[in-house]
GUKE-384663 format. One record per atom (N, C-alpha, C): residue in one letter; y, z, x. Coordinates in steps of 0.2 Angstrom, whole numbers, plus 2048, in hexadecimal, padded with zeros to 3 digits. Layout:
% residues N
AYZX...
//
This chain:
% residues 174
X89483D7C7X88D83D7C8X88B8457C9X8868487C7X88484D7C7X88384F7CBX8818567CEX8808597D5X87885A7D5X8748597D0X86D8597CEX86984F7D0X86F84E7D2X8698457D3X8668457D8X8608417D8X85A8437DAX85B83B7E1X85D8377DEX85F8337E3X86482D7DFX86B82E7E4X86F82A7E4X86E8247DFX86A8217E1X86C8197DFX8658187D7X86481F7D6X8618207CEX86381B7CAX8698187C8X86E81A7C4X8728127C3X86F80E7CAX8708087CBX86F8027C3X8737FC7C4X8707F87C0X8697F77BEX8687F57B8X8607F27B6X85E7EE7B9X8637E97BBX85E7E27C1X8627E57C8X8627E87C8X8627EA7CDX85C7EB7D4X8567E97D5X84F7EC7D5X84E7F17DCX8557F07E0X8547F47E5X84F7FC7E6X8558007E1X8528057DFX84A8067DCX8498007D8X8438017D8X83C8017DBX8407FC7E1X83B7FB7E6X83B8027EAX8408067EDX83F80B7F0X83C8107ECX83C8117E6X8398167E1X8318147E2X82F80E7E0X82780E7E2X82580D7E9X82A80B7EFX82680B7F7X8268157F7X82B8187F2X82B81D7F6X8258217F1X8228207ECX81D8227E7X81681F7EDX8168187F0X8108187F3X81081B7F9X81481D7FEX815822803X813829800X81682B7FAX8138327FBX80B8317F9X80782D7F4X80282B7F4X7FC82C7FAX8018287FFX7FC828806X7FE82D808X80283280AX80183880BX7FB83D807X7FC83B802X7F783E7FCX7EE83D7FCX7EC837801X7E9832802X7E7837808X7EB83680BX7EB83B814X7E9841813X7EC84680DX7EA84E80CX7E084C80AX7E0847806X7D8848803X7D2847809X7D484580CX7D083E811X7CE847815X7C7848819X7C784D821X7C7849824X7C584D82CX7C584B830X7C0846832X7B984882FX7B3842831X7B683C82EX7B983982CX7BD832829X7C082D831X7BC82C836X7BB82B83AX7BD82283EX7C081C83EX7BF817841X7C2814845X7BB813849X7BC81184FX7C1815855X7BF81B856X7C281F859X7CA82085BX7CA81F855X7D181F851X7D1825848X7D782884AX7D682D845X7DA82B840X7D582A839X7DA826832X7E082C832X7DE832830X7E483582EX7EC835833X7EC83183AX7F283383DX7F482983AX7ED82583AX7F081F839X7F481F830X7F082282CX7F4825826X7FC827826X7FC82B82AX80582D82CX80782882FX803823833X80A81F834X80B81A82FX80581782AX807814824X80A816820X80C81E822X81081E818X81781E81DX818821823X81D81D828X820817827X81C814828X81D80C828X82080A820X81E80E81DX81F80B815X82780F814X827814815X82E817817X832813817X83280F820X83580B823X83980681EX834804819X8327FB817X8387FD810X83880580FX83A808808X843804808X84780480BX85080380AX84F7FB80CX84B7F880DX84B7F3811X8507ED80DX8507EF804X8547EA801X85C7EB802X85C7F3803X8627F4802X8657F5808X8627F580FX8657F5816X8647EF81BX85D7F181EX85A7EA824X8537ED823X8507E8827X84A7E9828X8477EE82EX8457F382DX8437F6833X83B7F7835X8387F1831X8307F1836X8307EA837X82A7EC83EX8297E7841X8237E1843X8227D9844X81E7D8844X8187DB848X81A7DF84EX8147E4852X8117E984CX8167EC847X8127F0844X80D7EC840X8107E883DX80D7E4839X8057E183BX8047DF841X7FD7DE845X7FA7E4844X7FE7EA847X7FB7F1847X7F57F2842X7FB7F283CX7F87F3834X7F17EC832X7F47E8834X7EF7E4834X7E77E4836X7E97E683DX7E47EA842X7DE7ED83FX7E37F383BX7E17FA839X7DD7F7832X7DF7F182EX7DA7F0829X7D57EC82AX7D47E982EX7CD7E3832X7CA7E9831X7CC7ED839X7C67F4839X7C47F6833X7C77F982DX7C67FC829X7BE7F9826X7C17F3826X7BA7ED821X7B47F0822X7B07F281CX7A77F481CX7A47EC81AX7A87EA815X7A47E3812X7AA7DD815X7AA7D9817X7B17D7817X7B07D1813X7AA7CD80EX7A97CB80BX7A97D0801X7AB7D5802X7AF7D87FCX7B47D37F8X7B37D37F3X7B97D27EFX7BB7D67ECX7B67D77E7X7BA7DB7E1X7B77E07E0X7B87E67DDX7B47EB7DDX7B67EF7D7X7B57F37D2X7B67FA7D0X7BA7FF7D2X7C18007D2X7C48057D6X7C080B7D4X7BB80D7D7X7B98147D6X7B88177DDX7B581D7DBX7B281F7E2X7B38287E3X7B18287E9X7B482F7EBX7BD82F7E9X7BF8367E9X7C68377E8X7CB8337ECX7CD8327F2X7CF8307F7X7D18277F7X7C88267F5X7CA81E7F3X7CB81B7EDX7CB8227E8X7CF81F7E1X7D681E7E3X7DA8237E6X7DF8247E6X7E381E7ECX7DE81B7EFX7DE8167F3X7E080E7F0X7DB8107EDX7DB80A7E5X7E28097E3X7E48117E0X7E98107DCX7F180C7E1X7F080D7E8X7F480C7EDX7F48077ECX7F08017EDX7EF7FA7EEX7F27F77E9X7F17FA7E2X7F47F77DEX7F97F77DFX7FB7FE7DEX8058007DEX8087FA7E4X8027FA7E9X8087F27EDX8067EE7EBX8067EA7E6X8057E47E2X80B7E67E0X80A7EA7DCX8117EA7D8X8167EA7DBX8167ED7E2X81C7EE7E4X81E7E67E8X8197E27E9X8187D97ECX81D7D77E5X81A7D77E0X81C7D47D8X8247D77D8X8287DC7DAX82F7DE7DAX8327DE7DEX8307DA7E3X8327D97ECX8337D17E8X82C7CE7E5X82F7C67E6X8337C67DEX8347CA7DBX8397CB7D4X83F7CA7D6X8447CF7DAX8487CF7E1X84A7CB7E2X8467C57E7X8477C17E9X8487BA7E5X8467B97DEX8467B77DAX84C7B47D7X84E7BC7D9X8577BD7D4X85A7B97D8X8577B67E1X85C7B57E3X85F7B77EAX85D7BD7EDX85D7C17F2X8597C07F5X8597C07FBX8557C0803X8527C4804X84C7C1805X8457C6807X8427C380DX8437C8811X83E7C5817X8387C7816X8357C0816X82C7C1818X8297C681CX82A7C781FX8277CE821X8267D281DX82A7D6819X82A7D9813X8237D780FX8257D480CX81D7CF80AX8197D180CX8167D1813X8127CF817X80F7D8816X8137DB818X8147E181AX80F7E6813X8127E380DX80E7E8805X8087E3803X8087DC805X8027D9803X7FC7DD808X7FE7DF80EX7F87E0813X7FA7E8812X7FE7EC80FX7FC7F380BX7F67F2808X7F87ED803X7F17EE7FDX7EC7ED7FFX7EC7E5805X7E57E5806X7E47ED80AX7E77EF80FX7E57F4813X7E17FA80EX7E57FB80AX7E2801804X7DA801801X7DC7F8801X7D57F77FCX7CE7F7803X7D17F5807X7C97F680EX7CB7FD810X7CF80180FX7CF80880FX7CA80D809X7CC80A803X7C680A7FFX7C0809801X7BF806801X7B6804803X7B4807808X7B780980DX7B880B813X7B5814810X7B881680DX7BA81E80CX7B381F805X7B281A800X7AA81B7FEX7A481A803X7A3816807X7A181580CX79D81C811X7A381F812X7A4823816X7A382B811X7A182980CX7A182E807X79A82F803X797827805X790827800X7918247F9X7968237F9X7988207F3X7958187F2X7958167EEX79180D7ECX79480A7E8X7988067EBX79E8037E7X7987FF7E1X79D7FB7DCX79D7F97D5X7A17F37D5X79C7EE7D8X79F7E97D7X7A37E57D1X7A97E27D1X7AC7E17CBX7AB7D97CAX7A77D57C6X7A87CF7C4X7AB7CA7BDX7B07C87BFX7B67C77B9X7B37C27B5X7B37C17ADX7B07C07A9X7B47B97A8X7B97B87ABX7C07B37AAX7C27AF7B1X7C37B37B4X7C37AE7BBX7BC7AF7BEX7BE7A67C3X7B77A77C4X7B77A77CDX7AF7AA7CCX7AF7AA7D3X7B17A77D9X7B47A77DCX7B87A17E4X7B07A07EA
//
């Protein structure tokens, strides 16, 4: 192997998903760092500062990153944490669906929410093959996404921004 590899286990089988899954938790972690540079300091809730709760989410996502390939090292205290930290965030908590647009910060926020879907969809792929997934892990990238997406709202809100409500032409309303 080359003295140029950028990470070890590049280079793994194709079903293999491990690696995949640490390639996108570590694509959403720099994201939310990225998310963290745009956001200042008036980004305010509940006398709680987003930008230190932002580091410890891509902290947390860190953590969440070798989980296939070692142990679990988050917990369900953080997990409330994070949960916590998304109730709060809610402007409409009756939102569903929206137009990812917005100020910069909450596109990019958008773009986050997605990337954990996808990352939910190759978490239960994994487990599909037939490997053990602890639910928490679940638990843990579904309420990523929703966290992102009441982060979004949150961050136009707080920007003047006027969300664009989305109504699907094909599914129908609940």
């Amino acid at each position: 192997m080359s003295a140029y590899v950028a990470y070890t286990f590049l280079y793994d089988p194709s079903a293999d998903l491990r690696c995949d899954f640490e390639i996108l938790s570590d694509e959403i972690a720099s994201m939310i760092g990225l998310v963290r540079a745009l956001i200042d300091d008036r980004v305010v809730q509940d006398g709680g500062e987003l930008r230190e709760d932002l580091l410890k989410i891509s902290e947390l996502m860190y953590h969440i990153n070798p989980s296939l390939r070692t142990k679990i090292a988050v917990t369900g205290e953080e997990l409330a944490w994070l949960h916590e930290k998304a109730v709060r965030l809610q402007v409409d908590p009756s939102s569903r669906f929206v137009v990812p647009q917005g100020c910069v910060p909450a596109a990019y926020s958008h773009v986050i929410r997605s990337k954990c879907k996808a990352l939910v969809r190759l978490l239960s792929r994994h487990a599909q093959q037939g490997h053990p997934v602890d639910d928490i892990l679940f638990d843990f990238i579904n309420l990523f996404s929703n966290y992102f997406f009441a982060l979004a709202l949150r961050l136009n809100h707080v920007y003047g921004v006027t969300e664009v409500p989305f109504t699907s032409r094909v599914y129908p309303v609940a």
